[in-house]
C-alpha positions in Angstrom: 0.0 0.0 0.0 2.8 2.2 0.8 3.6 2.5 -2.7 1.0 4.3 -4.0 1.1 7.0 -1.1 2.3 10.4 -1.8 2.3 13.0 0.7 3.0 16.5 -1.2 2.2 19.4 1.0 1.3 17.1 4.3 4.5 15.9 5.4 7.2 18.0 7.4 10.2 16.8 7.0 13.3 18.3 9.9 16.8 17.6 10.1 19.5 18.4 12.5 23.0 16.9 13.3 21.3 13.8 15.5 18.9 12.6 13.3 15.4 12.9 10.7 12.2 14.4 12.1 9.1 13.4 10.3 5.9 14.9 11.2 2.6 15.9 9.4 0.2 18.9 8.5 -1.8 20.5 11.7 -4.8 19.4 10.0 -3.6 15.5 10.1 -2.0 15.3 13.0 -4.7 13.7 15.4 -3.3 9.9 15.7 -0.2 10.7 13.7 2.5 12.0 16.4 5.9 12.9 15.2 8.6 10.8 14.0 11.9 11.0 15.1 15.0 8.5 13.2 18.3 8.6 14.1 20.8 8.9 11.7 22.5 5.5 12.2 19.4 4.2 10.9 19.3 6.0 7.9 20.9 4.7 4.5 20.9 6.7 1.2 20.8 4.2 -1.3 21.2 6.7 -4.1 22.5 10.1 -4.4 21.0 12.2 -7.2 21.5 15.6 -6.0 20.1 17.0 -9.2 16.9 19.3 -8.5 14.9 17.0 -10.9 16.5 13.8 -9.7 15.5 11.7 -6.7 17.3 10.3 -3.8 16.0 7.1 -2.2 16.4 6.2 1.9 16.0 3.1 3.7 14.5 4.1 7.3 15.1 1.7 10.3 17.6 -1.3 11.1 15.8 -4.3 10.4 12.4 -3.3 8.3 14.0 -0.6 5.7 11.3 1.4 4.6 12.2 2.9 1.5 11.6 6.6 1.0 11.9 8.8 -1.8 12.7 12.8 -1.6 13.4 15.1 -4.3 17.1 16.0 -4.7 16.6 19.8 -4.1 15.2 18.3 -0.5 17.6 15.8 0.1 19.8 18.5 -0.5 18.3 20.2 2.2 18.4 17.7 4.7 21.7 17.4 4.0 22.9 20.6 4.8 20.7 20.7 8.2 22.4 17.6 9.3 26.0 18.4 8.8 28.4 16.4 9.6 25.6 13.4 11.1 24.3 12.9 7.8 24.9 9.3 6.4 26.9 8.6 3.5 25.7 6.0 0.7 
């Protein structure tokens, strides 16, 4: 089911040297708290940097939930996270 979810202009996505912060839109939040993932379980599995391009994560240690950002976003994150963020 995952697959075929897209989340434009509901998700809030944070990042700072410790990890990724996932949370939603005000108006979605009731039963959806926020989401915080470490870094060290984080993998980039690609690394298209390209504003069009995409880069693709695997969140968690032993279920890997893929997820896909734009590359102006991963960008982003990137920056935010400094020196924690993980290297593919």
């Amino acid at each position: 089911m995952r697959r075929f979810a897209s989340y434009n202009n509901c998700l809030i996505l944070g990042a700072d040297p410790m990890g990724l912060l996932l949370s939603v839109n005000v108006l979605f939040r009731l039963g959806h708290p926020a989401l915080f993932i470490p870094w060290n379980e984080v993998v980039v599995t690609t690394n298209d940097w390209s504003s069009a391009g995409r880069v693709e994560m695997k969140l968690g240690q032993s279920e890997q939930v893929p997820f896909r950002i734009e590359g102006l976003l991963a960008t982003q994150l990137r920056d935010a996270a400094g020196q924690g963020w993980p290297m593919p």
